[in-house]
N, C-alpha and C positions, 0 to 999 in steps of 0.2 A: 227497220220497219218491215211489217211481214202481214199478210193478209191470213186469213185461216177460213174456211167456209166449212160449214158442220149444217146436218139436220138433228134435231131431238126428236125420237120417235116411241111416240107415250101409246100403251099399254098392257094387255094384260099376257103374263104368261104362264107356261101351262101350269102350271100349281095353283092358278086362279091371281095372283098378287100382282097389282100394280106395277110395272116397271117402265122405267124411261131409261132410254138407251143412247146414247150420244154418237154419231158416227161420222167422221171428219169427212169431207170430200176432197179436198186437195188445201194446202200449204201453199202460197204463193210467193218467196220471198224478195222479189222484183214488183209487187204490185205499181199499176200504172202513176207515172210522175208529172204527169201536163196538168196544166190548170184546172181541168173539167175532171181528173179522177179523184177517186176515191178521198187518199189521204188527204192531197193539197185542199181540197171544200175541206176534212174535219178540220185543219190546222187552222184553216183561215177564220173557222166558226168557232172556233175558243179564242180569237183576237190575237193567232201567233205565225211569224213568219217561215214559210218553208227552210230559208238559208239559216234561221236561228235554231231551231229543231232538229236540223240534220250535224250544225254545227255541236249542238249539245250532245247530239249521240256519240260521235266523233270524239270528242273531248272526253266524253265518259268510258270510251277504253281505253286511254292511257290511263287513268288512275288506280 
């Protein structure tokens, strides 16, 4: 599990053309684990258990 935070910052540059430019701000890959962060609300709002999610990552490197 890995958090990623980015802004898109739309546009014009100097040749006049539309450009969107994407620039990361930080990679978190510990994001917070207690009940009230982040991931554990999405998991729980797709109707799925944190210990079955983590069990499935787990499982999915040894294969």
């Amino acid at each position: 599990i890995i958090r990623i935070d980015y802004i898109i910052a739309c546009g014009t540059g100097s040749d006049g053309r539309e450009t969107d430019k994407i620039y990361m701000l930080e990679a978190n890959t510990t994001p917070g684990m207690t009940a009230t962060s982040f991931i554990p609300q999405q998991v729980k709002a797709a109707g799925m258990e944190m210990k079955d999610v983590l069990t499935e990552i787990i499982e999915n490197q040894f294969e």
